[in-house]
C-alpha positions in Angstrom: -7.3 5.9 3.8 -4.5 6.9 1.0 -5.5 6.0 -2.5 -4.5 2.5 -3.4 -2.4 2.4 -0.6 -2.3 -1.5 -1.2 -0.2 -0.4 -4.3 1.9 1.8 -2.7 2.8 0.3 0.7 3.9 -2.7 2.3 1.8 -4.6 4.8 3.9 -3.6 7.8 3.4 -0.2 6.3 -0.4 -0.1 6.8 -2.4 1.5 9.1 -5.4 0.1 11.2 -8.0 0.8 8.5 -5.9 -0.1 5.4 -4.8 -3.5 7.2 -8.9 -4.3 7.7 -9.7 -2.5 4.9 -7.4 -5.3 2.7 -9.5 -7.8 4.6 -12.3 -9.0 1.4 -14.3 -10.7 4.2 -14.8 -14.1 2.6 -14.4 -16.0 5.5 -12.5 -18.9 4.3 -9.8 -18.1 6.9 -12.3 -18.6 9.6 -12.9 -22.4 8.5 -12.0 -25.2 10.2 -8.5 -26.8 9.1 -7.0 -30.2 9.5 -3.1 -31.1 9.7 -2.1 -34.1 8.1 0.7 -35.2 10.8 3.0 -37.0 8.4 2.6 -34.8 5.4 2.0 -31.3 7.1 -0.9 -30.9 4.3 -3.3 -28.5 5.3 -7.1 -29.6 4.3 -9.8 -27.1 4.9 -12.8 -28.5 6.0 -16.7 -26.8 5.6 -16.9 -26.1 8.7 -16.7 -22.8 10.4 -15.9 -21.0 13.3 -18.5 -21.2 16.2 -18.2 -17.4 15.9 -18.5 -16.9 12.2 -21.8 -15.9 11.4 -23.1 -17.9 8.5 -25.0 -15.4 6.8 -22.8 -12.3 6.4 -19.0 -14.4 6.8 -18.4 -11.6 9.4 -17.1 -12.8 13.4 -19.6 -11.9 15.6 -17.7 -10.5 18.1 -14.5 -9.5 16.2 -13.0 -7.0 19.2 -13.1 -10.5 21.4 -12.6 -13.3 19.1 -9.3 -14.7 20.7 -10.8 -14.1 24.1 -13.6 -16.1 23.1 -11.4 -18.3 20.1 -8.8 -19.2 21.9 -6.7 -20.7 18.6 -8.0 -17.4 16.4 -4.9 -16.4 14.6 -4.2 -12.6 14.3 -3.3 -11.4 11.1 -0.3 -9.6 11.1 1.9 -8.9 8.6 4.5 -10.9 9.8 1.9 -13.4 10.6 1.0 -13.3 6.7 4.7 -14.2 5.8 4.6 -17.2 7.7 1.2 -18.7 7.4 1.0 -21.6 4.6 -2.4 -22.4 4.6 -4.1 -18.3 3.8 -6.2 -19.1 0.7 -4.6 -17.7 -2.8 -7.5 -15.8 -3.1 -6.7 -13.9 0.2 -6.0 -9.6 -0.3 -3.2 -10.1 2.1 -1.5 -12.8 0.5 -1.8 -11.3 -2.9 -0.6 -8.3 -2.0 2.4 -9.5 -0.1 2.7 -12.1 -3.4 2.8 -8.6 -5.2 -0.4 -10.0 -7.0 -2.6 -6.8 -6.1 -6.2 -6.9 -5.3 -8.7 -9.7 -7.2 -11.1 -7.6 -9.2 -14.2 -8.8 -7.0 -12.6 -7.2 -3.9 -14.5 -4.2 -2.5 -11.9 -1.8 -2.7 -11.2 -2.6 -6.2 -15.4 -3.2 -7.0 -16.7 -0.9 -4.8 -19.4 -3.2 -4.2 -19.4 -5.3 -0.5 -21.3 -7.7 -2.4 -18.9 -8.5 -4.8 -16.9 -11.0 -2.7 -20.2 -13.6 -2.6 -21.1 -12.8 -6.5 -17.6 -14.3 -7.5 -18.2 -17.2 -5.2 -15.3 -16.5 -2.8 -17.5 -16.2 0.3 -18.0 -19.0 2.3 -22.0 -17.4 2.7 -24.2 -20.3 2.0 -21.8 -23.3 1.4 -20.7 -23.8 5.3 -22.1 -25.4 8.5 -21.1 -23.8 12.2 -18.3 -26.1 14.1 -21.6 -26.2 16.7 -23.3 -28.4 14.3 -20.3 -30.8 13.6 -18.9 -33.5 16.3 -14.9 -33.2 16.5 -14.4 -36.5 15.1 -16.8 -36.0 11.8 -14.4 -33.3 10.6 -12.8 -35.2 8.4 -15.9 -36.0 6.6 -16.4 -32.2 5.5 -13.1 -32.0 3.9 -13.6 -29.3 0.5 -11.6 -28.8 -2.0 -12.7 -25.4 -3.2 -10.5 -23.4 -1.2 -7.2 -23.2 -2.1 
């Protein structure tokens, strides 16, 4: 990967590993969200992807996630430009905010770790969507995501 290449380069710019790379792996875009249909407010609930695993925020079977996730959203970087509900906290919103990288994210730490010891994982404070019914959603709306 090119030195700070989130620095020196657009998204569109990216290659394959910088694009993951920017990724922190938190997992909050992997939660379940609800659309308020009058308002268009976006509420993210505790509740995560069936495919999330819960214990390292990682997809369990990334390569086939939309096969398998029907409603997965890709992450482009035109997709980034569009999407209104990407947490503030997320490495490709900041960068295409022109924010830069948070200082807990790896490639500014170094550490993998770092994203859970700030307390931007969603590691230990989510249940899996296979442990929720459909209509209790609404009862596991946070409000630590933004």
């Amino acid at each position: 990967m090119r030195d700070r290449f989130w620095e020196h380069y657009t998204l569109a710019e990216l290659t394959q590993e910088e694009w993951e790379a920017l990724c922190d792996g938190c997992g909050r875009c992997c939660l379940i969200k609800l659309e308020d249909e009058d308002s268009g407010e976006i509420a993210f609930t505790g509740v995560a992807c069936k495919q999330l695993d819960l214990k390292t925020a990682h997809c369990q079977d990334y390569p086939n996630r939309q096969q398998r996730v029907p409603d997965c959203i890709q992450l482009t970087p035109e997709a980034v430009t569009r999407i209104r509900w990407l947490p503030r906290s997320c490495g490709y919103r900041r960068v295409h905010e022109g924010r830069g990288l948070a200082a807990w994210h790896p490639l500014i730490s170094g550490d993998p770790f770092s994203v859970k010891k700030a307390g931007i994982s969603v590691v230990g404070r989510v249940v899996s969507e296979s442990a929720v019914y459909e209509d209790d959603l609404q009862d596991h709306v946070i409000k630590w995501v933004r």
